[in-house]
C-alpha positions as CSV (number, residue, x, y, z in Angstrom):
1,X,0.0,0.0,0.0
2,X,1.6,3.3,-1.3
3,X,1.7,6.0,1.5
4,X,2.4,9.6,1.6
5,X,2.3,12.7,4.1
6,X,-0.1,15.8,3.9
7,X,-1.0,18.6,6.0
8,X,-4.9,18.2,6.3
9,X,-8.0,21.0,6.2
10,X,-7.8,20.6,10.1
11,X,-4.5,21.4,10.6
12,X,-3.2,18.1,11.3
13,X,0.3,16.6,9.7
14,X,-1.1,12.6,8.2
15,X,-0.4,10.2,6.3
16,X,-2.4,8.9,3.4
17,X,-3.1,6.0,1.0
18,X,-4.9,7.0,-2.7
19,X,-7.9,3.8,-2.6
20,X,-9.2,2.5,-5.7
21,X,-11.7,5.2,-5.7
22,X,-9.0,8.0,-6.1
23,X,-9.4,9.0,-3.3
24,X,-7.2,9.9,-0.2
25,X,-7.6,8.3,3.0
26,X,-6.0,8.9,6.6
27,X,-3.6,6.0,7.7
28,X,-3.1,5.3,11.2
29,X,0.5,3.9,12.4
30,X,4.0,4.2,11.5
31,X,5.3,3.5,7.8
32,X,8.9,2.8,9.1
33,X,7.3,-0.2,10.8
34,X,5.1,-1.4,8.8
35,X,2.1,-0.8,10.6
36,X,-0.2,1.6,8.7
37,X,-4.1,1.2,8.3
38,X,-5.9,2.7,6.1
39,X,-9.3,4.5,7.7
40,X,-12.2,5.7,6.5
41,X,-11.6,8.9,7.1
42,X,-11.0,11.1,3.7
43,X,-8.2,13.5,3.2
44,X,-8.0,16.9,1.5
45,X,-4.5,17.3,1.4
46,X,-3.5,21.6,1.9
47,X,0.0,21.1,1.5
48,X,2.0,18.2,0.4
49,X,4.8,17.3,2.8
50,X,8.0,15.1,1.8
51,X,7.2,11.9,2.7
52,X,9.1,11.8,5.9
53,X,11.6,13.8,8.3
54,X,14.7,13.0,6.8
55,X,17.6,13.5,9.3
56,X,19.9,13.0,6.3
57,X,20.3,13.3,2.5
58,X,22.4,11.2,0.9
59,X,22.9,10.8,-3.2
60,X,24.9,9.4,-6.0
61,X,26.2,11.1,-8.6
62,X,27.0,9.5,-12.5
63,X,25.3,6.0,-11.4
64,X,23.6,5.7,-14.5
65,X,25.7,4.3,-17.8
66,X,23.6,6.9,-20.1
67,X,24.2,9.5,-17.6
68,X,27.9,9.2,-17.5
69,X,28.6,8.9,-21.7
70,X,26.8,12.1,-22.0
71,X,28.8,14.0,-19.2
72,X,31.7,12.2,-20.9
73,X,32.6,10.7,-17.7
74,X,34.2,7.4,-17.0
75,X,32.0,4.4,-15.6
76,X,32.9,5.3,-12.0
77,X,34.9,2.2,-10.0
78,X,32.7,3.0,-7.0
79,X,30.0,5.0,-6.0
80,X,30.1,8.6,-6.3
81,X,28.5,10.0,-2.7
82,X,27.5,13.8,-2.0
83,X,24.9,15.1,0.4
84,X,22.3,18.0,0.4
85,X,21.4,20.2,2.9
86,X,18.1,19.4,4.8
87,X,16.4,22.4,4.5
88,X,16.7,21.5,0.3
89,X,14.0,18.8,1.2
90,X,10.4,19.9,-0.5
91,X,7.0,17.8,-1.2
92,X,4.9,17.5,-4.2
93,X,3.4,20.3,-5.8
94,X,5.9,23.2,-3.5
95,X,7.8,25.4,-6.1
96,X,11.0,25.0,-7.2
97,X,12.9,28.5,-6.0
98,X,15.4,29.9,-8.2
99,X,18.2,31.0,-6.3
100,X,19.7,34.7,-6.5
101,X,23.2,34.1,-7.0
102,X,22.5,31.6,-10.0
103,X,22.8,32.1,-13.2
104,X,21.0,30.4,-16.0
105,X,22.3,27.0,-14.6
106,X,20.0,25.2,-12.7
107,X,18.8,21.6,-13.8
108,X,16.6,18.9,-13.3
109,X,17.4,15.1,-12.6
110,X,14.5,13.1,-12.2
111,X,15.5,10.0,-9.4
112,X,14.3,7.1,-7.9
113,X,15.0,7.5,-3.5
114,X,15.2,5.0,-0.8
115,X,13.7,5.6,2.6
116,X,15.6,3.9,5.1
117,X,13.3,1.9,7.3
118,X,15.9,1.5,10.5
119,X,19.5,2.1,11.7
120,X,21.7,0.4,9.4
121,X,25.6,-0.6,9.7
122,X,27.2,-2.9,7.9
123,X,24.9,-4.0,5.7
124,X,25.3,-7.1,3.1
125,X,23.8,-5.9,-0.3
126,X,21.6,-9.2,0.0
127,X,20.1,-8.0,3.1
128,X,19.5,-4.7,2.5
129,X,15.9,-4.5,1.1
130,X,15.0,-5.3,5.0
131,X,16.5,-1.8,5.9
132,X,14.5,0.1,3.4
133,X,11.2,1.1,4.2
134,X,10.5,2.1,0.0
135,X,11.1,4.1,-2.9
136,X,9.9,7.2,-3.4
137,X,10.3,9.6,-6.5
138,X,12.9,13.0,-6.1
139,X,14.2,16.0,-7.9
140,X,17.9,16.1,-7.5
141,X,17.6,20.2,-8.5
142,X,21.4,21.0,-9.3
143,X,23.2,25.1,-10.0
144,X,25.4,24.1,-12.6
145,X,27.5,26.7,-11.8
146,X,27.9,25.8,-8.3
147,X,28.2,22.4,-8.6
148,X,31.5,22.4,-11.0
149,X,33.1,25.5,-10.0
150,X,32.4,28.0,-7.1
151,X,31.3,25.8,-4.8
152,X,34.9,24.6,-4.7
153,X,34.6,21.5,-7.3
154,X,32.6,20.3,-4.2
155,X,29.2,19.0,-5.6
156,X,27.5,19.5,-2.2
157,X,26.8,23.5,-2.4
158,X,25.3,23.5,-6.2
159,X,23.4,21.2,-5.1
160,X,21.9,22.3,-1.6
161,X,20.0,25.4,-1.6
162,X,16.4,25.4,-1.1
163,X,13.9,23.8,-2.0
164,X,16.9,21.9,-4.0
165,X,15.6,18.3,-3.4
166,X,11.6,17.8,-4.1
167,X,10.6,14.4,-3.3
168,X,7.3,12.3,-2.8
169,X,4.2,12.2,-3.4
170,X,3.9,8.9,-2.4
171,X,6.4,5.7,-1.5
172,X,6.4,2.1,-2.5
173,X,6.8,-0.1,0.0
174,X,9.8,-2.4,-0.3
175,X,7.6,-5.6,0.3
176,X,5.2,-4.8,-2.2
177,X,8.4,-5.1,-5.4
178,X,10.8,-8.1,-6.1
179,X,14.1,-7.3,-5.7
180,X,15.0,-7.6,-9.3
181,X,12.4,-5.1,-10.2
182,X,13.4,-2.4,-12.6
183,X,11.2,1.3,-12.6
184,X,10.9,3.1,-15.7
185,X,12.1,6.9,-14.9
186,X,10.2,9.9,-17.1
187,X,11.3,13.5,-16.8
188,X,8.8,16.2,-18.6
189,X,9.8,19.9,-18.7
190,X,6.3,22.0,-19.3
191,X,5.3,18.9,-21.1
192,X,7.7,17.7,-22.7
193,X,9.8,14.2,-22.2
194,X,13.3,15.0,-21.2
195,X,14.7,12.2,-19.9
196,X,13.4,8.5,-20.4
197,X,15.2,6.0,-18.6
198,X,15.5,2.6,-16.4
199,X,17.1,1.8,-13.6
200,X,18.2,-1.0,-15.2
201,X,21.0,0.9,-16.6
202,X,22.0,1.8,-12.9
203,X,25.9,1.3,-12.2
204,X,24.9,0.3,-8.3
205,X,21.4,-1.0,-7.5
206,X,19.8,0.4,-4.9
207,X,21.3,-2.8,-2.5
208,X,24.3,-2.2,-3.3
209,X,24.0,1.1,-2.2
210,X,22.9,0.8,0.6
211,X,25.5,-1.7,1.6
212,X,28.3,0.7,0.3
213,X,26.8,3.7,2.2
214,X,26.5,1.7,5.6
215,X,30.2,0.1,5.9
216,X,31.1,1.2,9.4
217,X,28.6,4.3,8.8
218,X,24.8,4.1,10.7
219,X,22.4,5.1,8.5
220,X,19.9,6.5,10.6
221,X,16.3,5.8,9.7
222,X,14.6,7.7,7.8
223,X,17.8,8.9,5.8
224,X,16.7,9.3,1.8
225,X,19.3,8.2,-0.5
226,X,18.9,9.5,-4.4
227,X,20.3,7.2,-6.2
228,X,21.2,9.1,-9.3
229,X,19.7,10.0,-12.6
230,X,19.6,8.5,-16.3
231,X,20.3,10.6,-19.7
232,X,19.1,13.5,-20.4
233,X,19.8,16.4,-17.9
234,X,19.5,19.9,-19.3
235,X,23.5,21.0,-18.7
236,X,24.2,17.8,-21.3
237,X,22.0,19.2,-24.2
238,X,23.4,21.6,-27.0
239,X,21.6,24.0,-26.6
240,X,21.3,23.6,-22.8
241,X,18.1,23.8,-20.8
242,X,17.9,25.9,-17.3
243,X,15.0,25.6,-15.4
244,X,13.0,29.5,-15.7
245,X,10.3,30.9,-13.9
246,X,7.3,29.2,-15.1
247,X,8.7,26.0,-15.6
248,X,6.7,22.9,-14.5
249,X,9.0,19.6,-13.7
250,X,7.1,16.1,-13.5
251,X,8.7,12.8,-12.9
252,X,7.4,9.8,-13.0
253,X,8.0,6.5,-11.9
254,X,6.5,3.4,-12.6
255,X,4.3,1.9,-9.7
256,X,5.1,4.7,-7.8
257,X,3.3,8.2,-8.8
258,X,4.4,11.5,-10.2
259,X,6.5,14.2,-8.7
260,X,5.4,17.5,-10.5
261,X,6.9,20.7,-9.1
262,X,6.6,24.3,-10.4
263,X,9.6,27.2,-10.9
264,X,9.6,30.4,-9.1
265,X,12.1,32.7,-8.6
């Protein structure tokens, strides 16, 4: 049962299930333990909240083969790891903020995220799926600019201002896939398909990932992990394409929903 996190009409911070009549309904329990129950109470969601507190943001960078031939980058020998500030987290349908000090460089990656479901250290790839509570869909926003040169040739500050990482609406539950599934990834830009991908051509599955990410490091639950983006980022093109005022970003993932965010400055 897909879940996600609202602020209600009354006020109240929930989660919610969409039911086979499209509608949303109030769950009752905690998604990191499995326990949710869907009610019959009916949610009109006010704001859409990421789907939870995330007390860290982890990602990969270049983990998709397309990805790296059109950065011109070499297949990387292990992952690539950066982090984004937590106040960069946003839900479904919150804007997009251009920053000030940017300049015509700020792009889109369309992503598939896991939710870790408890601590985890020391993690076997093979046992990692019972550390993640799902997969959820993000925005890995990026400032060009920022990312390759003055934030230091650190990737972390083009990468962290606000609003920077839009994720949700909803999250798959790891019990409810096979570990060999494969999501189908689709980035449009005010309508039109810029990326099309699968994370089939992933470098490092998401198991892997996690096992990489907890060697003698706790992942605390709760932490999201972006797992990287296939072809087709904006910076890549010829002409380029920077996200402008206006702008509407919607990605989708196979069984899981669609992210769709709008561009403000």
């Amino acid at each position: 049962m897909k879940w996600g996190r609202v602020i209600s009409e009354q006020g109240n911070i929930v989660y919610v299930t969409i039911a086979d009549d499209n509608h949303l309904y109030e769950l009752e329990g905690n998604p990191l333990c499995y326990s949710l129950r869907m009610t019959d109470r009916k949610v009109i969601p006010q704001k859409w909240l990421p789907p939870i507190d995330a007390p860290a943001i982890l990602c990969i960078g270049l983990n998709y083969r397309g990805h790296a031939k059109e950065t011109q980058k070499p297949i990387p020998e292990y992952p690539v790891v950066f982090m984004k500030n937590l106040f960069a987290l946003t839900g479904h349908l919150e804007p997009i903020r251009i920053p000030h000090v940017c300049n015509d460089e700020v792009d889109y990656e369309g992503e598939l995220v896991i939710i870790i479901k408890s601590d985890a250290l020391n993690v076997k790839a093979e046992e990692a799926s019972q550390y993640i509570a799902g997969f959820t869909i993000g925005n890995d926003v990026s400032a060009r600019k920022w990312q390759m040169e003055l934030g230091g040739g650190q990737w972390v500050r083009g990468k962290s201002f606000d609003t920077f990482a839009p994720a949700g609406p909803f999250v798959l539950p790891v019990e409810d896939i096979n570990s060999h599934q494969s999501f189908q990834i689709t980035t449009k830009l005010n309508q039109q398909i810029v990326q099309s991908g699968n994370t089939s051509d992933m470098i490092f599955s998401p198991y892997e990932l996690v096992s990489f990410l907890s060697q003698d490091t706790t992942l605390k639950a709760g932490t999201l992990i972006f797992t990287g983006t296939p072809a087709g980022v904006g910076w890549a093109r010829s002409p380029k394409i920077t996200l402008k005022s206006g702008d509407i970003v919607e990605i989708e993932i196979s069984s899981i929903g669609t992210l769709r965010n709008s561009v403000i400055e």
